[in-house]
mmCIF file as gemmi writes it, N, C-alpha and C atoms, coordinates in Angstrom:
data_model
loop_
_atom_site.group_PDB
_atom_site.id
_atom_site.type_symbol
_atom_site.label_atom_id
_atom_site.label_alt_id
_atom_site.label_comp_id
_atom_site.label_asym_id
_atom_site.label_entity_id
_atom_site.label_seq_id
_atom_site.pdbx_PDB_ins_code
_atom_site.Cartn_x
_atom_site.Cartn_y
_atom_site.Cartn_z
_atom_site.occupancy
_atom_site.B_iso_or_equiv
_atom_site.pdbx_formal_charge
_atom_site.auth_seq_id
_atom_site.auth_asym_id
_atom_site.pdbx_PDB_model_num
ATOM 1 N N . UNK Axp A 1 ? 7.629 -1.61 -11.679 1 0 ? 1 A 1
ATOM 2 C CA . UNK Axp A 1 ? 8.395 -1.22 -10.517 1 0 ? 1 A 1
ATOM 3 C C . UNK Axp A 1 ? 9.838 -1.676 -10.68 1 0 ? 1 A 1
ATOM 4 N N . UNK Axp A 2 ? 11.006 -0.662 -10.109 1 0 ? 2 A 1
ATOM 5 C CA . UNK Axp A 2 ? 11.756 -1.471 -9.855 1 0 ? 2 A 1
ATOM 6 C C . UNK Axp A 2 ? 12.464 -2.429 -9.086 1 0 ? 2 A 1
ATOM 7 N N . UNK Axp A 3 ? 13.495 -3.033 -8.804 1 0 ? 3 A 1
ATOM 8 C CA . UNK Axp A 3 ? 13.546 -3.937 -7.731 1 0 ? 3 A 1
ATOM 9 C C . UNK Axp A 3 ? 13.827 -3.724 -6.447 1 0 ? 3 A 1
ATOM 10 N N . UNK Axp A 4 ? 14.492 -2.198 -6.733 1 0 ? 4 A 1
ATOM 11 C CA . UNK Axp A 4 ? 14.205 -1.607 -5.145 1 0 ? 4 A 1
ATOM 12 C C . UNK Axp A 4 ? 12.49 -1.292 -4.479 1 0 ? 4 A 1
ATOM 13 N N . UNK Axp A 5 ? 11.766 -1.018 -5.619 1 0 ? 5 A 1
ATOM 14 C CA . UNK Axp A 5 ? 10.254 -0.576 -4.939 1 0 ? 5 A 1
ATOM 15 C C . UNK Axp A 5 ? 9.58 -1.853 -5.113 1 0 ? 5 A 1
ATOM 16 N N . UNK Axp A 6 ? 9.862 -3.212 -5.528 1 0 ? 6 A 1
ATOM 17 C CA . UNK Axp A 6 ? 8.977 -4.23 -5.799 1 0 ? 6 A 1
ATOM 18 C C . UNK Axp A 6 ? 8.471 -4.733 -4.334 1 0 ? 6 A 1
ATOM 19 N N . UNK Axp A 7 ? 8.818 -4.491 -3.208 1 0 ? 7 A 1
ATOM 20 C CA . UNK Axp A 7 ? 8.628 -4.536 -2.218 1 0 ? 7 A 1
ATOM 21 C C . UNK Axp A 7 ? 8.634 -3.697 -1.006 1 0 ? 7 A 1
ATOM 22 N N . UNK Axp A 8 ? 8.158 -2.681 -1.688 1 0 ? 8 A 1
ATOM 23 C CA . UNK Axp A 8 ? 7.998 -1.379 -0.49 1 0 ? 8 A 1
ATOM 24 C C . UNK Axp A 8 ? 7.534 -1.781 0.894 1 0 ? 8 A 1
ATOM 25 N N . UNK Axp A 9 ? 8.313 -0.387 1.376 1 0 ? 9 A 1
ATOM 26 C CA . UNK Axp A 9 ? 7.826 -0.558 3.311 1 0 ? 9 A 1
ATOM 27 C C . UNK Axp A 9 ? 6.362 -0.068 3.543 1 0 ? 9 A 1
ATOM 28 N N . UNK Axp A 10 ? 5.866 -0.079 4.244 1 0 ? 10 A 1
ATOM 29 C CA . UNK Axp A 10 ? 4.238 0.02 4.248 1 0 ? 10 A 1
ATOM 30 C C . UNK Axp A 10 ? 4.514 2.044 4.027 1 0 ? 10 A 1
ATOM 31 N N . UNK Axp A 11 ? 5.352 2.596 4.848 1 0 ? 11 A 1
ATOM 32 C CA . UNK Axp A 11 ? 5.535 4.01 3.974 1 0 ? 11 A 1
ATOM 33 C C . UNK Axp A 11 ? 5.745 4.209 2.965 1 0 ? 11 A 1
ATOM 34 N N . UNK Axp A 12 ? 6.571 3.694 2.107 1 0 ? 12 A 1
ATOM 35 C CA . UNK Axp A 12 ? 6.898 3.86 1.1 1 0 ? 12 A 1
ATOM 36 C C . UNK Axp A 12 ? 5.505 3.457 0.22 1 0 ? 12 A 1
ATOM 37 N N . UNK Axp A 13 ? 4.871 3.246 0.668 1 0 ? 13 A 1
ATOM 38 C CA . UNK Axp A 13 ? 3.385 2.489 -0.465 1 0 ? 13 A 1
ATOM 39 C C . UNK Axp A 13 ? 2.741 3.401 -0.273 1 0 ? 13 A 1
ATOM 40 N N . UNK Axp A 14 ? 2.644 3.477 1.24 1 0 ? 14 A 1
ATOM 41 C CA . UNK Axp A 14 ? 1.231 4.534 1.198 1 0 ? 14 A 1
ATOM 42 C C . UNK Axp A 14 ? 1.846 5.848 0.441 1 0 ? 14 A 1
ATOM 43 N N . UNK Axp A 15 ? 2.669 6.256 0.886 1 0 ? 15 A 1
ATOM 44 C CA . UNK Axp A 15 ? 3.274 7.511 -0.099 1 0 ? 15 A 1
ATOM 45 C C . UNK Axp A 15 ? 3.191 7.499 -1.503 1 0 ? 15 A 1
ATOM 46 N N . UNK Axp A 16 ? 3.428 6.551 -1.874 1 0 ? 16 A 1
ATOM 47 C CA . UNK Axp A 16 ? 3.485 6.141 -3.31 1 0 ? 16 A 1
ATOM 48 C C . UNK Axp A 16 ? 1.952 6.194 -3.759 1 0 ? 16 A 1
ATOM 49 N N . UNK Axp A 17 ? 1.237 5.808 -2.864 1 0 ? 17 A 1
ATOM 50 C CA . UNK Axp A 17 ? -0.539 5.999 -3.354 1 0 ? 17 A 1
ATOM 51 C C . UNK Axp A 17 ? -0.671 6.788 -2.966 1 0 ? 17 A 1
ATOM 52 N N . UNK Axp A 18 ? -0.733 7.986 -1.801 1 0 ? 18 A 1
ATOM 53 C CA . UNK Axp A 18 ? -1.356 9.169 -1.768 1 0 ? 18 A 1
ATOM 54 C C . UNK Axp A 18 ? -0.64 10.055 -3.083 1 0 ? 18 A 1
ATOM 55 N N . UNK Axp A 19 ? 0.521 10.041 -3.632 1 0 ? 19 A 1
ATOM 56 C CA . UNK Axp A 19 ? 0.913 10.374 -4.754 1 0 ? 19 A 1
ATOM 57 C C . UNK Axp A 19 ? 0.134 10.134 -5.596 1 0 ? 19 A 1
ATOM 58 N N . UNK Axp A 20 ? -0.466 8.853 -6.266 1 0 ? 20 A 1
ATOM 59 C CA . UNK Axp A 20 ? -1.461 8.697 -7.23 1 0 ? 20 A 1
ATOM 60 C C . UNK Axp A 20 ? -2.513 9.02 -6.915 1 0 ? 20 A 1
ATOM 61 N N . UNK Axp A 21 ? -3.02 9.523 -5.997 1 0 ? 21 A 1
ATOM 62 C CA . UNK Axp A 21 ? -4.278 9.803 -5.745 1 0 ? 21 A 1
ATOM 63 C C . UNK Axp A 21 ? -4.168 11.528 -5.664 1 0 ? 21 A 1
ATOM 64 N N . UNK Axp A 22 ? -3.342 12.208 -5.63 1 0 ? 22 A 1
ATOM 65 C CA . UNK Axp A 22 ? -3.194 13.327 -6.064 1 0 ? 22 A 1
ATOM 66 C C . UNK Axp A 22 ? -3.33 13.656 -7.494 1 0 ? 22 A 1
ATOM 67 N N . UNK Axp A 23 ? -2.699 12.817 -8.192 1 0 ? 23 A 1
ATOM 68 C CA . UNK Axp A 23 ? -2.339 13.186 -9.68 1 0 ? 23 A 1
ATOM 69 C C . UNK Axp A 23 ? -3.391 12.908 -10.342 1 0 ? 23 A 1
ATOM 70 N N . UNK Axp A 24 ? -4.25 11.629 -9.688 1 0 ? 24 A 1
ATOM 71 C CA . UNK Axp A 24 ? -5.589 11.334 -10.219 1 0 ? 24 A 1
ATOM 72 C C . UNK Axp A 24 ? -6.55 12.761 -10.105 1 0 ? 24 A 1
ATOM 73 N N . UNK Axp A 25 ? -6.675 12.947 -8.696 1 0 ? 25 A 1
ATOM 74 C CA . UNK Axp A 25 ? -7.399 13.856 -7.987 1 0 ? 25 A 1
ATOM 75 C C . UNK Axp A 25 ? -7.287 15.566 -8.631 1 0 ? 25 A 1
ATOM 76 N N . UNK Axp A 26 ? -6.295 15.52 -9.893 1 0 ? 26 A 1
ATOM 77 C CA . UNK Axp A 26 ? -5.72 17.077 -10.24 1 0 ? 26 A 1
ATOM 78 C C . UNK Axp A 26 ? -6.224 16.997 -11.832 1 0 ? 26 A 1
ATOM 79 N N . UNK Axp A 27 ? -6.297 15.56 -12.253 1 0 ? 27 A 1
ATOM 80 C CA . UNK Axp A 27 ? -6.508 15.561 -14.114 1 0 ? 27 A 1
ATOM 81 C C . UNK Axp A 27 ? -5.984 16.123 -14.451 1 0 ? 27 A 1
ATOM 82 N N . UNK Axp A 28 ? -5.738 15.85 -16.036 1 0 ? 28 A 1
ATOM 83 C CA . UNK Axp A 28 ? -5.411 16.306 -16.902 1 0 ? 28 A 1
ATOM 84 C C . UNK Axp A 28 ? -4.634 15.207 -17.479 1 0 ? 28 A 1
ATOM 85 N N . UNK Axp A 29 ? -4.812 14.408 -16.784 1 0 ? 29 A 1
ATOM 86 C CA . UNK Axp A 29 ? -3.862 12.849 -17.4 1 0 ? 29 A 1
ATOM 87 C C . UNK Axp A 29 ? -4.403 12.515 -18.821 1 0 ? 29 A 1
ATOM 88 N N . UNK Axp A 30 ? -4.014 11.972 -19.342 1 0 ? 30 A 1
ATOM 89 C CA . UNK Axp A 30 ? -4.519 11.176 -20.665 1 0 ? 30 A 1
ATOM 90 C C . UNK Axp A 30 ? -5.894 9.792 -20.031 1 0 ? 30 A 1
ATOM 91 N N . UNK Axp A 31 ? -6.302 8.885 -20.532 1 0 ? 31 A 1
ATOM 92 C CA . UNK Axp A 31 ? -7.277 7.98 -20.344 1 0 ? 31 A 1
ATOM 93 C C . UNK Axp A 31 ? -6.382 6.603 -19.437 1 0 ? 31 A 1
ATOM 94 N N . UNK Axp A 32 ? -5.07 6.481 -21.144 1 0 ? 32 A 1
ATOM 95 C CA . UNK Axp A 32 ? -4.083 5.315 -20.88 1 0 ? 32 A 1
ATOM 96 C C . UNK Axp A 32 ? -3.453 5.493 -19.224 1 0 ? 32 A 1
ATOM 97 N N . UNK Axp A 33 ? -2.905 6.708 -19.062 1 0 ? 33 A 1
ATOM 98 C CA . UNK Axp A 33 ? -2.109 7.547 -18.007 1 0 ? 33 A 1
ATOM 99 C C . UNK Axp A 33 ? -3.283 6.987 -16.799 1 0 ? 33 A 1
ATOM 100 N N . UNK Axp A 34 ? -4.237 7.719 -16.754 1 0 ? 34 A 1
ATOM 101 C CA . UNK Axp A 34 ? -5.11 7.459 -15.961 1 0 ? 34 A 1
ATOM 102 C C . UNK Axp A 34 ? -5.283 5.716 -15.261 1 0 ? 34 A 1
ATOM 103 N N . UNK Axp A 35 ? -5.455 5.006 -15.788 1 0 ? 35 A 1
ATOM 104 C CA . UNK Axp A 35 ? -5.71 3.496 -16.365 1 0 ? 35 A 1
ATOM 105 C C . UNK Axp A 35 ? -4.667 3.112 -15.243 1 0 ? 35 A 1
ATOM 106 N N . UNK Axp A 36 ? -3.581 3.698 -16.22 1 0 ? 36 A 1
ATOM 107 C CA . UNK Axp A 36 ? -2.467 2.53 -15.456 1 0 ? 36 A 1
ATOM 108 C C . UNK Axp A 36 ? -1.924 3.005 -13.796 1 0 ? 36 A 1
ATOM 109 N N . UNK Axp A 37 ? -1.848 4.582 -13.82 1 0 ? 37 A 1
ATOM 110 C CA . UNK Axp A 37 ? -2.1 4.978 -12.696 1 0 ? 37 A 1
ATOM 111 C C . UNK Axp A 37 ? -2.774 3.931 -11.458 1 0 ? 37 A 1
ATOM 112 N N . UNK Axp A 38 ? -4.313 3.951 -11.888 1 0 ? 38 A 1
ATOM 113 C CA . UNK Axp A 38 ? -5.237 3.274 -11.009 1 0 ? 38 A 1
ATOM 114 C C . UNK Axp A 38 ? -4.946 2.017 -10.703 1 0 ? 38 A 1
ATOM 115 N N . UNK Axp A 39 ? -4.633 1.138 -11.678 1 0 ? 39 A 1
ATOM 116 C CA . UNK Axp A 39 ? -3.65 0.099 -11.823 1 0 ? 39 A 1
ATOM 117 C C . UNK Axp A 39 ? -2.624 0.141 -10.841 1 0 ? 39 A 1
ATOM 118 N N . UNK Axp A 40 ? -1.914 0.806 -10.921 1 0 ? 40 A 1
ATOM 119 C CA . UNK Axp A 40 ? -0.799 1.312 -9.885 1 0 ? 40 A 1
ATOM 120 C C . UNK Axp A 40 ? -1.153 1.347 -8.43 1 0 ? 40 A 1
ATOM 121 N N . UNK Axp A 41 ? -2.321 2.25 -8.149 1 0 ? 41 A 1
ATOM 122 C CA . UNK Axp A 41 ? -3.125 2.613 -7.115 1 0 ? 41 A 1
ATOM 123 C C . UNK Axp A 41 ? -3.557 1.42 -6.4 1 0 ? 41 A 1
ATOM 124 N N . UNK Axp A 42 ? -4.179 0.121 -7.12 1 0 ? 42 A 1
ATOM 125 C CA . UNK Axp A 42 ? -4.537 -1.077 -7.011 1 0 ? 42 A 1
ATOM 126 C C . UNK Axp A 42 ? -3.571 -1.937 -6.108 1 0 ? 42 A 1
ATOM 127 N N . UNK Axp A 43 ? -2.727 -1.794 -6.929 1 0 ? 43 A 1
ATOM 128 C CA . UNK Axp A 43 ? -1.684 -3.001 -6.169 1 0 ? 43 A 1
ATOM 129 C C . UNK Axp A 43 ? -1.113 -2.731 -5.17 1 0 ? 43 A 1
ATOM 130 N N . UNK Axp A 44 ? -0.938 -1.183 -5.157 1 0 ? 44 A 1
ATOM 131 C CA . UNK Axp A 44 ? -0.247 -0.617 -3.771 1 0 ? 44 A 1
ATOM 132 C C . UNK Axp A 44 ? -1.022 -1.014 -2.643 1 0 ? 44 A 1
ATOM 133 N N . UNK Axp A 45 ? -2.623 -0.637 -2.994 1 0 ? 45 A 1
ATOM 134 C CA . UNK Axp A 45 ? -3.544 -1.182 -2 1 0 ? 45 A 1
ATOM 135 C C . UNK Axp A 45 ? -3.785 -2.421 -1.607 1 0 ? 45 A 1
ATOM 136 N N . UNK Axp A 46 ? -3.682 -3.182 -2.468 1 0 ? 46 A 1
ATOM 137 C CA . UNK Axp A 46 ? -3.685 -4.833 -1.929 1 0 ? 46 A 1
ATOM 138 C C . UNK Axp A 46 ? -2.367 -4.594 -0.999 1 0 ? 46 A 1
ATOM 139 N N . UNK Axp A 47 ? -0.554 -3.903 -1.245 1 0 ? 47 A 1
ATOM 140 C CA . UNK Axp A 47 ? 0.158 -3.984 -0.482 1 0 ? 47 A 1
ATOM 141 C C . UNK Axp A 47 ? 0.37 -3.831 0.611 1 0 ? 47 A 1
ATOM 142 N N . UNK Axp A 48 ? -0.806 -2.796 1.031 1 0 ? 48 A 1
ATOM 143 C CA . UNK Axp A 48 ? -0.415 -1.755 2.313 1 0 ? 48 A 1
ATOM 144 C C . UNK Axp A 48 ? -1.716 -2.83 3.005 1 0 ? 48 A 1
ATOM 145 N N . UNK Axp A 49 ? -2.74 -3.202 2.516 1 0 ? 49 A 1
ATOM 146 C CA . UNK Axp A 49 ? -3.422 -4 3.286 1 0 ? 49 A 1
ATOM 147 C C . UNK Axp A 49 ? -3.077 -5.277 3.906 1 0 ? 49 A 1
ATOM 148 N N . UNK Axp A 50 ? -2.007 -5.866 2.941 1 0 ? 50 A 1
ATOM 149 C CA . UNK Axp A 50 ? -1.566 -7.286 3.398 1 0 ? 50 A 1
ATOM 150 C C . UNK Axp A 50 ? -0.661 -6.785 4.38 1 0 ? 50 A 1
ATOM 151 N N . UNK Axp A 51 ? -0.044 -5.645 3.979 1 0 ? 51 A 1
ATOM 152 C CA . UNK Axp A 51 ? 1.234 -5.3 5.516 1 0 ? 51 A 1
ATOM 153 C C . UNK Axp A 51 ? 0.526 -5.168 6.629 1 0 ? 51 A 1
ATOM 154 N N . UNK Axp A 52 ? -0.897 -4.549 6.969 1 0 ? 52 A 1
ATOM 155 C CA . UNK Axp A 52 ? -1.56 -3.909 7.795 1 0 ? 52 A 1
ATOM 156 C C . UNK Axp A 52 ? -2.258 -5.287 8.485 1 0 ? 52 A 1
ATOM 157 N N . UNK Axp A 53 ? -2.886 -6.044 7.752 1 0 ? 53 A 1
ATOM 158 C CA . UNK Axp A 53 ? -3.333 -7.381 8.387 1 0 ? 53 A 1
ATOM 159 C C . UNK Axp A 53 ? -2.105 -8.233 8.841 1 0 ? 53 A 1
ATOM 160 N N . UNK Axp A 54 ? -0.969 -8.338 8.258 1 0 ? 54 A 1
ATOM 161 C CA . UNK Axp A 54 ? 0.491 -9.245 8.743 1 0 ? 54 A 1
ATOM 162 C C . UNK Axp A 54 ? 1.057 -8.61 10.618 1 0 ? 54 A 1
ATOM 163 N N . UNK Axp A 55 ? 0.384 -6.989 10.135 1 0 ? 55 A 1
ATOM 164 C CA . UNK Axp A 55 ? 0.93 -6.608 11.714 1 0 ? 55 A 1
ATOM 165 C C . UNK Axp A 55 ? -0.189 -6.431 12.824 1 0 ? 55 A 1
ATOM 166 N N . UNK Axp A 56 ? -1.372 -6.754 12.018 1 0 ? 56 A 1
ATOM 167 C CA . UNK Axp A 56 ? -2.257 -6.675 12.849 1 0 ? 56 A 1
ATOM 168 C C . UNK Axp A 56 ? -2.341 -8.117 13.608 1 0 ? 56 A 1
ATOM 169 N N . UNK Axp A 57 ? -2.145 -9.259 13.251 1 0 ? 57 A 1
ATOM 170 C CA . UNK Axp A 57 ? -1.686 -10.702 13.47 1 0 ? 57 A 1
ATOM 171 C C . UNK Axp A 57 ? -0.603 -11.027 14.058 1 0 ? 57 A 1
ATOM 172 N N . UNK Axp A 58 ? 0.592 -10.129 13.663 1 0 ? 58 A 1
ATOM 173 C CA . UNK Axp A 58 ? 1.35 -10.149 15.085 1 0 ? 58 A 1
ATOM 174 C C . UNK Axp A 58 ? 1.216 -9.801 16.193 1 0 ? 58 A 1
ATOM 175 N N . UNK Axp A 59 ? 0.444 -8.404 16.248 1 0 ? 59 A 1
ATOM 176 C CA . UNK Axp A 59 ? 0.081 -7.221 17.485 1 0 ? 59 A 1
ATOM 177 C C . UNK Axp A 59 ? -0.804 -8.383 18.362 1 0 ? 59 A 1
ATOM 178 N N . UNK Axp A 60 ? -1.977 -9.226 17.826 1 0 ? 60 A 1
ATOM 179 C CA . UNK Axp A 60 ? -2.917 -10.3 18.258 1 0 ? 60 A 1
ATOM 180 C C . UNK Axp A 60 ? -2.166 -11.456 18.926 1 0 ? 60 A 1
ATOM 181 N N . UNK Axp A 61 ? -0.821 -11.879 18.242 1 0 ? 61 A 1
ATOM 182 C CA . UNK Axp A 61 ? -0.001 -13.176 18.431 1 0 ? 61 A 1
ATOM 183 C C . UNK Axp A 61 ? 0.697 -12.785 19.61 1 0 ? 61 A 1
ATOM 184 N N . UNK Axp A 62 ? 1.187 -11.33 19.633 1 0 ? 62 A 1
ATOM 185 C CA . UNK Axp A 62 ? 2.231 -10.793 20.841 1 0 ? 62 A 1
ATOM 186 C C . UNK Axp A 62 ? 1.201 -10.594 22.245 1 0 ? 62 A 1
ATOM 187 N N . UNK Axp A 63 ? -0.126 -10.189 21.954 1 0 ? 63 A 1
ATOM 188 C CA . UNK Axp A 63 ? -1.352 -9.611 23.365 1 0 ? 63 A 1
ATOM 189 C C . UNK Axp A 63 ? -1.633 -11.449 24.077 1 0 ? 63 A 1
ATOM 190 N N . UNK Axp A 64 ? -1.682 -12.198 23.012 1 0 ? 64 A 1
ATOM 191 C CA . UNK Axp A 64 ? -2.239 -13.393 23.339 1 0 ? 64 A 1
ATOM 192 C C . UNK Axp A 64 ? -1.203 -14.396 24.078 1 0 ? 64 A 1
ATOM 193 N N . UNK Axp A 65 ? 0.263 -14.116 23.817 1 0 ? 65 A 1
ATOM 194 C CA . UNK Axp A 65 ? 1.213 -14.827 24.73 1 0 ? 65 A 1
ATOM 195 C C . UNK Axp A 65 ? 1.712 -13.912 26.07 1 0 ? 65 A 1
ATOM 196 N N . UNK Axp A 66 ? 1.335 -12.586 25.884 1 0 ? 66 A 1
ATOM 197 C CA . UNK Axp A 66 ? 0.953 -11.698 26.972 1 0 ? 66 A 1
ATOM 198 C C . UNK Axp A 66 ? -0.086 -12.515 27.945 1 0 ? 66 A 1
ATOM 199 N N . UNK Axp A 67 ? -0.778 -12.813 27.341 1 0 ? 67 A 1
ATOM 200 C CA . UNK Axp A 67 ? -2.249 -13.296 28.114 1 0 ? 67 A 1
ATOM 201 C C . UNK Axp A 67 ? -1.676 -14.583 28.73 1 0 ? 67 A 1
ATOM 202 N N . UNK Axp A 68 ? -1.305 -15.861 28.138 1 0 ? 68 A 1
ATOM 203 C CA . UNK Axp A 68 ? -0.524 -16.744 28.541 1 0 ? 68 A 1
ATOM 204 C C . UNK Axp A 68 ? 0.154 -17.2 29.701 1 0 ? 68 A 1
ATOM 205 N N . UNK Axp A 69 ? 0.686 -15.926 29.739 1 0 ? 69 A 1
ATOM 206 C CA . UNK Axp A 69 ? 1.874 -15.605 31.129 1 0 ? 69 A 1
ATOM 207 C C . UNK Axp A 69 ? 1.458 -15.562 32.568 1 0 ? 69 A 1
């Protein structure tokens, strides 16, 4: 990646994986191509999940000092 995408916005990831999951989803890739693709596919997913649990923990942190009040 480069250092602008080393930290994508949770759009920018998921886009970036429904992209690989197209290109996967169409073949004709090579094995290596394939590989690193999925590879690719991988990490995006650990990304978009850690963004998705970070805002799901705020959304919880913001209802609960709601509750507080």
């Amino acid at each position: 990646m480069t250092p602008a995408t080393e930290n994508p916005s949770f759009e920018q990831a998921y886009a970036a994986l429904a992209q690989i999951v197209s290109q996967l989803e169409s073949g004709g890739l090579s094995l290596e191509d394939s590989l690193r693709l999925f590879k690719q596919g991988q990490d995006l997913v650990k990304r978009c999940s850690a963004q998705l649990d970070a805002a799901e923990l705020e959304v919880e942190t913001l209802l609960n000092e709601d509750d507080a009040e």
